[in-house]
N, C-alpha and C positions, 0 to 999 in steps of 0.2 A: 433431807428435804421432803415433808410430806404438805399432801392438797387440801384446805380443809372443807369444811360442808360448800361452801359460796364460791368452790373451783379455784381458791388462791394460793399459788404456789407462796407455803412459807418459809422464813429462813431468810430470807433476803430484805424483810421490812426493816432492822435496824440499820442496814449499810443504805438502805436507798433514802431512808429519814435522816441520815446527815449529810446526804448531795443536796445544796443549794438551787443549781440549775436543773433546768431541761434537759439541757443538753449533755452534761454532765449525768444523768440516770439515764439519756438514751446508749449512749456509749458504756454504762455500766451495762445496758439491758446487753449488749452486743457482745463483750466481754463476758457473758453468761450463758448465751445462746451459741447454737451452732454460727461454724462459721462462713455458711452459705443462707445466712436467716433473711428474708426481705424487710424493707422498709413495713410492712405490715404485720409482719411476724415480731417486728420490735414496740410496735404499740397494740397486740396483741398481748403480750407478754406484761405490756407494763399497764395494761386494762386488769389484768389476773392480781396484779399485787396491789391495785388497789392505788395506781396514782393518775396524776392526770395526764390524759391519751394528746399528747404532742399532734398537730396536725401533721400531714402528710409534706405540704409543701415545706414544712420545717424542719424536720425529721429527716429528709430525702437529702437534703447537701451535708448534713451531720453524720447519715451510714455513709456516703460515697466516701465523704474523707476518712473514716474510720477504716475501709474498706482500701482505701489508697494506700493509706500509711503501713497496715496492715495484710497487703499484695493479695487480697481476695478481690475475685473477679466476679463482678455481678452477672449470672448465671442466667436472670431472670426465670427460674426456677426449673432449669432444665440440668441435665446431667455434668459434670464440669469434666473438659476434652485432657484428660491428663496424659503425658507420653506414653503410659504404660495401655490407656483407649486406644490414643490414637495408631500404637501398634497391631493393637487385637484387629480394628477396623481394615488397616493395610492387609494382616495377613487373610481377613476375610474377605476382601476386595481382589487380591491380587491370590489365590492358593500358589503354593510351586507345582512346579510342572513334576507329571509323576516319569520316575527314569522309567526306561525300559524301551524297547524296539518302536513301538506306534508313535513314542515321542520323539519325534524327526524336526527338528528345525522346518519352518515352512520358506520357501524363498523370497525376496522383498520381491512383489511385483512392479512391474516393469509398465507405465505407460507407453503407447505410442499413440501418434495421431493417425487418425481415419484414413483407411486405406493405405498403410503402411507396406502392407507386404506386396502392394500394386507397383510401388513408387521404385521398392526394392528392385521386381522383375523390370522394371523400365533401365533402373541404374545399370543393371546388369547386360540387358539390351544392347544398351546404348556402347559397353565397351567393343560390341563389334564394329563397330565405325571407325575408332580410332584403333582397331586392330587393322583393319582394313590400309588406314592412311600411313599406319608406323610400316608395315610391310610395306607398302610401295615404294618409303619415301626410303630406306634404309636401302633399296635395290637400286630406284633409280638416283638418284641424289646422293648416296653413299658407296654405292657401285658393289656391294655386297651380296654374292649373284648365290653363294650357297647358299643351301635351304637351311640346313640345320646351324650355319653361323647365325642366321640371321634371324632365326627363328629363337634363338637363345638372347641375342642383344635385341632385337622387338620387345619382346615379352618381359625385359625390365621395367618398363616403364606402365607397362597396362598389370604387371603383378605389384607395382608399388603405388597403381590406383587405389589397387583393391586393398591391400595392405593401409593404405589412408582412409577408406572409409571405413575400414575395417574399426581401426582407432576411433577415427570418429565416433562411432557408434559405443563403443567400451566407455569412452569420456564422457558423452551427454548421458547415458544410463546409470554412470558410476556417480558423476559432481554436478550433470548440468551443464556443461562445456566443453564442446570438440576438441579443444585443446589445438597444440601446434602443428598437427595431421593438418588439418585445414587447411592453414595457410604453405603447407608440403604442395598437397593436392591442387591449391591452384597454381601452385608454380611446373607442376607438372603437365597442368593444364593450358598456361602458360608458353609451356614447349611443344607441345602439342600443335597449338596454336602456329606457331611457327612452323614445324614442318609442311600442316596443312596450306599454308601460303606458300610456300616452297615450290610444294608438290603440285598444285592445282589453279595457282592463281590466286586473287582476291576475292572472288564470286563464288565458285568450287569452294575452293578452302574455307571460305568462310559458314558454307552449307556443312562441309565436316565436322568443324570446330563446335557449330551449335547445335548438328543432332549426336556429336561427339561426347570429349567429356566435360563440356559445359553441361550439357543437357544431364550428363549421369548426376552429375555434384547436385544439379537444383532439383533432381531427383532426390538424392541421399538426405540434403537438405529438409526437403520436406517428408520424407520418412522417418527421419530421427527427429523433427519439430525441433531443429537446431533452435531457430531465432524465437520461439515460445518457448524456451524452455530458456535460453539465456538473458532475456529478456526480464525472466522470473528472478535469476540469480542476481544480476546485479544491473545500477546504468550506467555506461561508461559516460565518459568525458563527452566522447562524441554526439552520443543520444542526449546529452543536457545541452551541448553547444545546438544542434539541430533543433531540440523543442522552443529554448530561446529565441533561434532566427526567428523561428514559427511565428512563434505567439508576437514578436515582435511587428512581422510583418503582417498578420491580421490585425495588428493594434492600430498601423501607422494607414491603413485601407476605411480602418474603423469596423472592421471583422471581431472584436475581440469580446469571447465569452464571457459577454455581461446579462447575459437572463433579457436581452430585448430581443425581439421578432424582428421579420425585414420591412416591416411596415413604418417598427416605430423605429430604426435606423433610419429608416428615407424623410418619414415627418423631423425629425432630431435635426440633421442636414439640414433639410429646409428652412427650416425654422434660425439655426444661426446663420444661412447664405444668409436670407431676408435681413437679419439683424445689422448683416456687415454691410449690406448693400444700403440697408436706411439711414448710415452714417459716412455712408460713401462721398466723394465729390460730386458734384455737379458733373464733371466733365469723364463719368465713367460712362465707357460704351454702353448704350443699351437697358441703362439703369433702372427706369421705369418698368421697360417690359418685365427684365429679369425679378425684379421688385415684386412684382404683382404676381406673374410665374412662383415664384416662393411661397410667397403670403397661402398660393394654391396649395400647393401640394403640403406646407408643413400644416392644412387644415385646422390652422389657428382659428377660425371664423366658427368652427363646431365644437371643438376642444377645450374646455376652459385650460387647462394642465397646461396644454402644448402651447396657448397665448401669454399664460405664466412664463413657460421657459423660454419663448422668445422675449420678453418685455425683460425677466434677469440677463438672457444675455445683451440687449440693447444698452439696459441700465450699464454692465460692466462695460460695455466699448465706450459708453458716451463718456463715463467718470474712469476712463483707465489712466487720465495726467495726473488725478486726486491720492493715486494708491501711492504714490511715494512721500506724500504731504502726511497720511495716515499718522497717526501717536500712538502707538504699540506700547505697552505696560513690558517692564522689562523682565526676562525670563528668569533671570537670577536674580 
């Protein structure tokens, strides 16, 4: 194939003077050219041999499908991502790590929430109190008068605190959740609880119990961001039953997250009391006043909107016998 004086590639004028169509020489021109050529590069080409230049919008669904059939991917004239790139890129993006002593694993950091190591020395604190009430209560109330008996059967239960936050703290750091340490520790809290009634009454004991190991756990709590961090994990059954009550109950109040202020709550109100009241009977208490009361506050008299919505809601009470009469076009 050589170019002659007027830039025409020759060689290919016999085969393209017995293609009849268009489209038929742009598909030959494709089949000749590279096979990342543009829509331009194919009526460039068939300008050089001398036939006529296809327009663009005609041309342009005649390569894609040549390009379709054919699994080349229009490039729009940039480099094409082959596996053999897309590796180079990876190993340029990511190098390996180089072996040797400096290259130490670094360890996943660890959030905690603000003032963590405050809440810790509080938790800690706090187990002298219930050291305090298991000692007494083990002497007086269990009648165990040696030291070191007692001092060994105490210390179960304030080492199997610590032993529970202990876990605690391994769970929320390791998945996110305290796991079944938690519900140990209140049960041990739980006992607790009772000895301190035992031991001191309902008043007393009850002052043990809450600078005790209640107070350590909503310490422990808030130092490992138990409920921000399980919260994150996942929502229980309970948290959907309790947002539903929610939203339920700000619904049925007329509380519910609809993008109004408390202004246009209260005109809203207004505005359908009035409605109900101006189809009321005769013989409702007060109907006047209350009437005209309405008509104020849902400030229909300055609001063209809110005179709108009270006259639709009037219109639906006055015609609410007519909605069963209604002739609905059938769904299916």
């Amino acid at each position: 194939m050589i170019t002659d004086e007027a830039g025409r590639l020759t060689g290919h004028d016999a085969a393209l003077s017995r293609l009849r169509t268009q489209k038929a020489k742009i598909q030959y021109a494709l089949e000749h050219l590279p096979r990342e050529s543009s829509v331009e590069d194919v009526r460039r080409w068939l300008s050089k041999q001398g036939q006529t230049v296809p327009t663009r919008p005609y041309a342009t669904p005649i390569v894609n499908e040549w390009r379709a059939r054919n699994g080349v991917t229009d490039t729009s004239g940039h480099i094409p991502l082959t596996p053999e790139l897309i590796a180079q890129l990876d190993a340029a993006e990511n190098p390996a790590p180089e072996a040797g002593p400096e290259a130490e694993p670094k360890a996943e950091s660890t959030t905690e929430p603000a003032g963590a190591k405050g809440f810790y020395a509080v938790a800690l604190m706090s187990i002298g109190v219930s050291v305090d009430t298991s000692w007494r209560f083990f002497e007086q109330r269990l009648g165990i008068t040696d030291v070191v008996e007692r001092v060994v059967l105490f210390s179960v239960m304030e080492a199997a605190l610590v032993a529970c936050g202990w876990a605690m703290r391994g769970g929320v750091r390791q998945n996110g959740r305290p796991g079944p340490a938690r519900l140990v520790a209140w049960a041990l809290t739980a006992f607790a609880a009772f000895a301190a009634f035992s031991l001191s009454g309902p008043v007393a004991g009850t002052a043990r119990v809450l600078l005790g190991p209640v107070l350590g756990l909503v310490m422990l709590h808030l130092a490992l961001g138990i409920e921000i961090r399980a919260a994150r994990q996942r929502t229980t059954t309970w948290a959907r039953v309790g947002r539903e009550v929610r939203e339920r109950l700000l619904s049925v109040f007329g509380l519910g997250d609809d993008g109004r202020d408390a202004l246009a709550r209260t005109r809203d109100k207004a505005a359908l009391r009035a409605a109900k009241l101006a189809v009321a009977g005769r013989w409702t208490p007060r109907r006047k006043a209350r009437l005209r009361k309405a008509l104020h506050a849902s400030h229909v008299a300055h609001d063209p909107a809110q005179r709108d919505r009270m006259l639709r809601e009037l219109g639906v009470l006055q015609h609410a016998d007519e909605l069963a009469r209604t002739t609905q076009p059938s769904p299916w």
